[in-house]
C-alpha positions as CSV (number, residue, x, y, z in Angstrom):
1,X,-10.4,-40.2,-1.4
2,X,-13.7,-41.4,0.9
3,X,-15.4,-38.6,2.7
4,X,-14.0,-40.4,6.2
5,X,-10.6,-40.0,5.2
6,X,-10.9,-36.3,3.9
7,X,-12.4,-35.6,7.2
8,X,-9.8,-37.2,9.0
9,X,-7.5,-35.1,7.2
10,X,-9.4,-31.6,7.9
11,X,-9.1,-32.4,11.4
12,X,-6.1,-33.0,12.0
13,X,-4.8,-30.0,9.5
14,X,-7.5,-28.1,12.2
15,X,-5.8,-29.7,15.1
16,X,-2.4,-28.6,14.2
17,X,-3.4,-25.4,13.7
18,X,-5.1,-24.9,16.8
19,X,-2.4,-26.2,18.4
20,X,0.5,-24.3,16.6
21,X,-1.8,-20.7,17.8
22,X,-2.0,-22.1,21.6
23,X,1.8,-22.8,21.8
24,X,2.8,-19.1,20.4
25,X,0.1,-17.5,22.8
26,X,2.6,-18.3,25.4
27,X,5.9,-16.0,23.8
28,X,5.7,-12.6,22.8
29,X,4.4,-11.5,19.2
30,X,8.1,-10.6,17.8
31,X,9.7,-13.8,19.3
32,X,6.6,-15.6,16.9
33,X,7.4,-13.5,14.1
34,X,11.3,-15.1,14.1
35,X,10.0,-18.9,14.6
36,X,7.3,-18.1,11.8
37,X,10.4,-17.0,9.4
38,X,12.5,-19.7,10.9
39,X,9.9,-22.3,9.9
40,X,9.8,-20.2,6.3
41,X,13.5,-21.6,6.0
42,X,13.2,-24.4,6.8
43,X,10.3,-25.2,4.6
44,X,11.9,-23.3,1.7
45,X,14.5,-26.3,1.8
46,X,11.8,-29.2,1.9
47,X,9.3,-27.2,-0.9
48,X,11.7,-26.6,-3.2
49,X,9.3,-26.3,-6.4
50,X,7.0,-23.6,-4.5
51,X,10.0,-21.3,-3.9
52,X,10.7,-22.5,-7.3
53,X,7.5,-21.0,-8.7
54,X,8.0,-17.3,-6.6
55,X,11.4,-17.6,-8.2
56,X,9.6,-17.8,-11.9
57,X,7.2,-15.2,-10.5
58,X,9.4,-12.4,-9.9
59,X,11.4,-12.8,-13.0
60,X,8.3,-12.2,-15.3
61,X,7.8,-8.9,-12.7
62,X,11.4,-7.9,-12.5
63,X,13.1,-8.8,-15.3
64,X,16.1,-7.0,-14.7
65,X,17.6,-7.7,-11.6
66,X,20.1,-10.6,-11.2
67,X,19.4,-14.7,-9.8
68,X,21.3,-13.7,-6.3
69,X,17.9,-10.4,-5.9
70,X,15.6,-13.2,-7.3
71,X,16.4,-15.9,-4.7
72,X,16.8,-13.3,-1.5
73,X,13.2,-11.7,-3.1
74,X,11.7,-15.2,-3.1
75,X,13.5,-16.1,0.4
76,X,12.0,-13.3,2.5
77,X,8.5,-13.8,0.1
78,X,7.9,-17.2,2.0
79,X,9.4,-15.4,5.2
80,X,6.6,-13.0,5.0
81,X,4.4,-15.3,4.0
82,X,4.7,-17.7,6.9
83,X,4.5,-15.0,9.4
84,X,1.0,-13.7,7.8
85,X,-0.3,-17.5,8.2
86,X,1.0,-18.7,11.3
87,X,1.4,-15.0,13.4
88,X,-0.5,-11.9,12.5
89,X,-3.6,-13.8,11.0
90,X,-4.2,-14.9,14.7
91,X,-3.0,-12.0,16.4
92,X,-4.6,-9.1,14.5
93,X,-8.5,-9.5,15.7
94,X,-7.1,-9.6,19.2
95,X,-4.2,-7.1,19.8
96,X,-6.2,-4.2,17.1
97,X,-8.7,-2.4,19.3
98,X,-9.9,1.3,19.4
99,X,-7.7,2.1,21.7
100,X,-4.4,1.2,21.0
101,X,-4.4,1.2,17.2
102,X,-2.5,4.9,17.0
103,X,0.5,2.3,18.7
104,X,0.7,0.2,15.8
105,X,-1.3,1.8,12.7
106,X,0.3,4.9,10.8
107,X,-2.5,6.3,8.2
108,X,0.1,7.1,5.5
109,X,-1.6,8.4,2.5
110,X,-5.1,7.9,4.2
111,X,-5.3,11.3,5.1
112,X,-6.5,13.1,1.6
113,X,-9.3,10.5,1.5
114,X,-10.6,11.0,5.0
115,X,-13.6,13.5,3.6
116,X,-14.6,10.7,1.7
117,X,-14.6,7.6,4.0
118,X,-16.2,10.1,6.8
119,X,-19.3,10.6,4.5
120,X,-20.4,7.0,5.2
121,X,-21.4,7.3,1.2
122,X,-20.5,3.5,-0.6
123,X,-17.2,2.3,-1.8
124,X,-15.4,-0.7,-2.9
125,X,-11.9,-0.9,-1.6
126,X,-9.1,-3.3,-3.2
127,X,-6.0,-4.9,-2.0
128,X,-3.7,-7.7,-3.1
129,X,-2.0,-10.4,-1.5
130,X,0.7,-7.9,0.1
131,X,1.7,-6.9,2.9
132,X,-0.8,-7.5,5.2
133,X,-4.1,-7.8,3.8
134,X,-6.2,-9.1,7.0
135,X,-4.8,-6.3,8.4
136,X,-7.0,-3.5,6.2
137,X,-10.7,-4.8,6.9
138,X,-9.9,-5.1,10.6
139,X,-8.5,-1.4,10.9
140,X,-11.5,0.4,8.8
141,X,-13.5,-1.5,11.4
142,X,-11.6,-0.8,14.3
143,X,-11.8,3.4,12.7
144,X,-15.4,3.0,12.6
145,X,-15.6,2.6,8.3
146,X,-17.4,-0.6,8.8
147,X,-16.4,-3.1,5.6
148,X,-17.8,-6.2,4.2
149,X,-15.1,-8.5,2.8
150,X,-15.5,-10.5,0.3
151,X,-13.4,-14.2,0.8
152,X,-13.2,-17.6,-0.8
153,X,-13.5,-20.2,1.5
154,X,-11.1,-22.1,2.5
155,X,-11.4,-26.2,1.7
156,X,-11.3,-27.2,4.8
157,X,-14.2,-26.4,6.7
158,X,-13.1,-26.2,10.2
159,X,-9.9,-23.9,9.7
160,X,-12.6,-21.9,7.2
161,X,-14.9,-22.0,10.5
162,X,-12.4,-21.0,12.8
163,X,-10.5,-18.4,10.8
164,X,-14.2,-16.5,10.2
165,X,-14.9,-16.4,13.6
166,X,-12.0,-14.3,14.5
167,X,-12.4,-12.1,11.6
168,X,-16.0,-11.5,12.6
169,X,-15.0,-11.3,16.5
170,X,-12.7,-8.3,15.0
171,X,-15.5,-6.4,13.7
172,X,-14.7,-7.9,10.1
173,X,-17.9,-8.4,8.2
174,X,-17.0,-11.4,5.7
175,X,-19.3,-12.8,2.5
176,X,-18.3,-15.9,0.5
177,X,-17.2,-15.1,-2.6
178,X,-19.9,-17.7,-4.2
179,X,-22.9,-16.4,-5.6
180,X,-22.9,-12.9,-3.5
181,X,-23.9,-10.8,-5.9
182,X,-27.5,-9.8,-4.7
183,X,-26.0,-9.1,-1.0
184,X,-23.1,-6.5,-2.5
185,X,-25.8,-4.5,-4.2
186,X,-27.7,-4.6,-1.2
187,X,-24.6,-3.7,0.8
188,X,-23.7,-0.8,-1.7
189,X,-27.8,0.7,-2.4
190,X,-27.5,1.0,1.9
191,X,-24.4,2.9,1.6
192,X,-22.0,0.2,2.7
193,X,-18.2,-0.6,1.2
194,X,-16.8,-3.6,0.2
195,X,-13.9,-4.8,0.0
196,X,-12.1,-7.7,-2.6
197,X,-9.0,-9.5,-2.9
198,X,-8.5,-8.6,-6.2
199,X,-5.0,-10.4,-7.5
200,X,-6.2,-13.6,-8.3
201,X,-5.9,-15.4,-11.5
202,X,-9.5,-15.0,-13.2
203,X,-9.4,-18.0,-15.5
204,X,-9.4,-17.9,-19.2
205,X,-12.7,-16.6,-19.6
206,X,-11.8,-13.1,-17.1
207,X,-10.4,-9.9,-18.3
208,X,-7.0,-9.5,-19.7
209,X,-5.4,-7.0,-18.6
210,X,-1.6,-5.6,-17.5
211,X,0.4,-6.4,-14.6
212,X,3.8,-6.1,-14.3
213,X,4.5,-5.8,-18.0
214,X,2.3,-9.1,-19.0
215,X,-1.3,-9.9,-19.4
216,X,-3.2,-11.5,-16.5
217,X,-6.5,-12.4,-16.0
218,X,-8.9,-10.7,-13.9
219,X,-12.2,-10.8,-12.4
220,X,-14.9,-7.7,-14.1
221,X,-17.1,-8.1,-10.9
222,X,-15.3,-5.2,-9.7
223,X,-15.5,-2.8,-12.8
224,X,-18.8,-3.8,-13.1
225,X,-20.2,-3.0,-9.7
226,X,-18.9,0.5,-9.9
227,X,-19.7,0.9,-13.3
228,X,-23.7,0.2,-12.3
229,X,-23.8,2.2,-8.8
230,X,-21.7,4.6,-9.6
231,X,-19.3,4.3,-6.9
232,X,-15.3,5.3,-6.1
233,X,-12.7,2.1,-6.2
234,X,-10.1,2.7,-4.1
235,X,-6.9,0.9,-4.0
236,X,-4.6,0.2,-0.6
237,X,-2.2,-2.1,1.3
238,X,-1.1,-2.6,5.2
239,X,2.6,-2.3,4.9
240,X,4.5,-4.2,7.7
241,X,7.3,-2.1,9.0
242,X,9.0,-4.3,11.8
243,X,8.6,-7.1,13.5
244,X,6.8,-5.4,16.2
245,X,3.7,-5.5,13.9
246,X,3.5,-1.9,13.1
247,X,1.6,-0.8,9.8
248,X,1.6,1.8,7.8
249,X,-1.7,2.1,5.7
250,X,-1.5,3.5,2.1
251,X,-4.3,4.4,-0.5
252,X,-2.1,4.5,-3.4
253,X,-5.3,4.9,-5.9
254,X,-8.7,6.8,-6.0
255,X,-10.6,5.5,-9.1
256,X,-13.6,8.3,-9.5
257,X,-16.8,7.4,-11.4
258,X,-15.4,10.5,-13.6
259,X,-12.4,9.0,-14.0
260,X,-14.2,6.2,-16.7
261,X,-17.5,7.7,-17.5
262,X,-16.6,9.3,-20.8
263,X,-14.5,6.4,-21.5
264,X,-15.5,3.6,-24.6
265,X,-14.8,0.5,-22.3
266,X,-14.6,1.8,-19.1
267,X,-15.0,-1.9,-17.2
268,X,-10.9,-2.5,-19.5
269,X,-9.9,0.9,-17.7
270,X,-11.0,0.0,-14.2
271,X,-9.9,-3.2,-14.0
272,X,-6.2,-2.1,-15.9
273,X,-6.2,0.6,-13.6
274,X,-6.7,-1.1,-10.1
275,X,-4.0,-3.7,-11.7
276,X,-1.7,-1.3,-12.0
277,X,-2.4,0.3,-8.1
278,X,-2.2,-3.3,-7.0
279,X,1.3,-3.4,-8.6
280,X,2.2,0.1,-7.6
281,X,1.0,-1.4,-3.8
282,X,3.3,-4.7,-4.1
283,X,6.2,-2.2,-5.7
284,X,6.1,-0.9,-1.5
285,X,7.6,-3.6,0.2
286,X,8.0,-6.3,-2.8
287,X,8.7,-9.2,-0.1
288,X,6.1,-8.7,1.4
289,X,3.6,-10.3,-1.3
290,X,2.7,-14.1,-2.1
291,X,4.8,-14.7,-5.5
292,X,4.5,-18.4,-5.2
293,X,0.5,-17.4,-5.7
294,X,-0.4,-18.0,-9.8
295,X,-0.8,-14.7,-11.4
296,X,-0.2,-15.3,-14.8
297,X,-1.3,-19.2,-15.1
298,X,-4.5,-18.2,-17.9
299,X,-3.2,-16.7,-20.9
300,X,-5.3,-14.6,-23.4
301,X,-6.9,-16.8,-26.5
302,X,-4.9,-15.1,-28.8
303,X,-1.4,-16.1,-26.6
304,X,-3.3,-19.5,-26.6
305,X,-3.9,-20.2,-29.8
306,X,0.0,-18.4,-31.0
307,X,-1.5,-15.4,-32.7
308,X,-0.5,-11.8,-31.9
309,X,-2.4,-9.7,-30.1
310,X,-5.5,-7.9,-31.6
311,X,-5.7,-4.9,-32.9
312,X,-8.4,-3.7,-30.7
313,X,-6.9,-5.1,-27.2
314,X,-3.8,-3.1,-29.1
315,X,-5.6,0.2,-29.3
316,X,-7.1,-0.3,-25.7
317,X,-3.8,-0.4,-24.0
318,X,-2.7,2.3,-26.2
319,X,-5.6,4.5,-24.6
320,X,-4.1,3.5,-21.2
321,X,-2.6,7.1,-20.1
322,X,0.1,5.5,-17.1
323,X,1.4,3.1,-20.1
324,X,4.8,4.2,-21.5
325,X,5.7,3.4,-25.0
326,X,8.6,0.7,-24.0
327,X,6.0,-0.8,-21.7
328,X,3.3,-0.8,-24.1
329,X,5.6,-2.5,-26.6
330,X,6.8,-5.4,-23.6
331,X,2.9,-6.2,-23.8
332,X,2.1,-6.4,-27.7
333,X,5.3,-8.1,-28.0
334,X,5.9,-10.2,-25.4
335,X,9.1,-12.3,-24.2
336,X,8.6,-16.0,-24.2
337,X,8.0,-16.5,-20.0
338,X,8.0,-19.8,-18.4
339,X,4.8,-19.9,-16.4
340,X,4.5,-20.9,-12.9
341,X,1.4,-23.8,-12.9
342,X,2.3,-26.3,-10.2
């Protein structure tokens, strides 16, 4: 494709967009939220392999409930999805302000950690893509614990434009995700927090570790930042409750630099760890996360190559202490899975 005609096609995908957020400026909030699902449907009929691939998704994560709780799972998944994208994405920077956000934000589990995020000391703070994760950076901010998120930008350059203006209007400071490195230790030696998206597939080179009872890849950026400045990990998600975009905002995990220190691979405990509080986040409201996202596409070298798993990456998850002994046997021996790569 020419570089006229990928432009052509970034500005019209821009176009639409702009034009889908000036028409539902005119209705209220909730009536968007129906259309946004509405559209969900509709598009869960013409993109058949995508709900396809949430299907194959929550299968490998829930294993034991029946095809009619898979499909309704996947169903409200691409619901929930939809209404992120096309609603509270836009909405959030503009209706989440410091003095209405007791209207619409319930702390949840916040409150034991309030100490802590008071003391302006440095933090990195995790979330997945669940419920609604634009929503977290914007509410610290809008609380006064400013954040710097860390993003991938999108591929098309206006929407990525666009999209970090209104995170940034919000009070949202946002970092590429490219070759950022230098500016998080700056960030973190000034006493800042960050905060990562921290679900996505890692590749075949990242970290192997469990999530929902099979390996996945994962990034060691994380681990390794906290590892070297010594710093807390904490793990949350912005549950949606209705319609009315109401939130309810939930640390469910604390990772303490004495939590690892003693530990003989404390970068496979973190990032296991923060895995498993992702989960434990997504277990919440389980339709509100992206399952047609690829979680498992990588596969460890051994898994690659046919061969069991090591004897070392064995004894590692053994040392896991949240591991139960059925679960710890579902990841040495794992079920053949078909994997979602389209």
């Amino acid at each position: 494709m020419s570089a006229a005609s990928k432009r052509l096609i970034h500005l019209s995908h821009y176009a639409l967009a702009r034009g889908f957020a000036s028409l539902f400026h005119l209705f209220e909030a909730e009536q968007n939220m129906r259309t946004a699902a509405m559209l969900a449907r509709i598009f869960t009929h013409l993109g058949a392999h995508r709900l396809q691939r949430a299907g194959v998704n929550i299968r490998r994560a829930f294993p034991d409930i029946n095809e009619a709780q898979v499909n309704l799972l996947a169903d409200k998944s691409v619901e929930s999805m939809f209404q992120l994208f096309m609603v509270e994405s836009m909405l959030t920077p503009q209706r989440l302000h410091a003095r209405n956000w007791p209207d619409n934000i319930k702390l949840g589990t916040v409150g034991p950690h309030m100490d802590y995020l008071l003391s302006k000391q440095p933090a990195i703070f995790v979330t997945g893509h669940c419920g609604n994760w634009e929503l977290l950076g914007f509410a610290l901010a809008v609380l006064d614990f400013h954040l710097t998120a860390v993003a991938r930008p999108l591929d098309n350059p206006y929407l990525d434009k666009w999209l970090l203006g209104m995170r940034r209007r919000g009070g949202l400071s946002v970092l590429s995700k490219w070759n950022v490195t230098q500016e998080l230790q700056n960030i973190i030696l000034e006493g800042g927090r960050i905060g990562f998206i921290a679900d996505q597939n890692a590749g075949d080179d990242g970290l192997f570790v469990p999530f929902f009872g099979q390996m996945a890849s994962s990034y060691k950026s994380i681990g390794l930042l906290a590892m070297r400045f010594r710093v807390p990990v904490f793990v949350g998600t912005a549950v949606r409750e209705t319609d009315r975009l109401k939130y309810r905002l939930e640390i469910v995990d604390r990772i303490n630099p004495e939590d690892w220190e003693s530990l003989e691979d404390p970068l496979f405990y973190i990032t296991a760890r923060f895995n498993r509080g992702i989960e434990n986040s997504i277990r919440l409201a389980p339709e509100q996360y992206l399952w047609v996202h690829r979680r498992w596409k990588s596969r460890p070298k051994w898994e690659r190559e046919g061969n069991p798993m090591p004897e070392r990456v064995q004894n590692k998850l053994a040392s896991l202490p949240w591991l139960s002994p059925q679960e710890l046997d579902r990841l040495v021996h794992p079920q053949p899975q078909k994997v979602a790569t389209s």
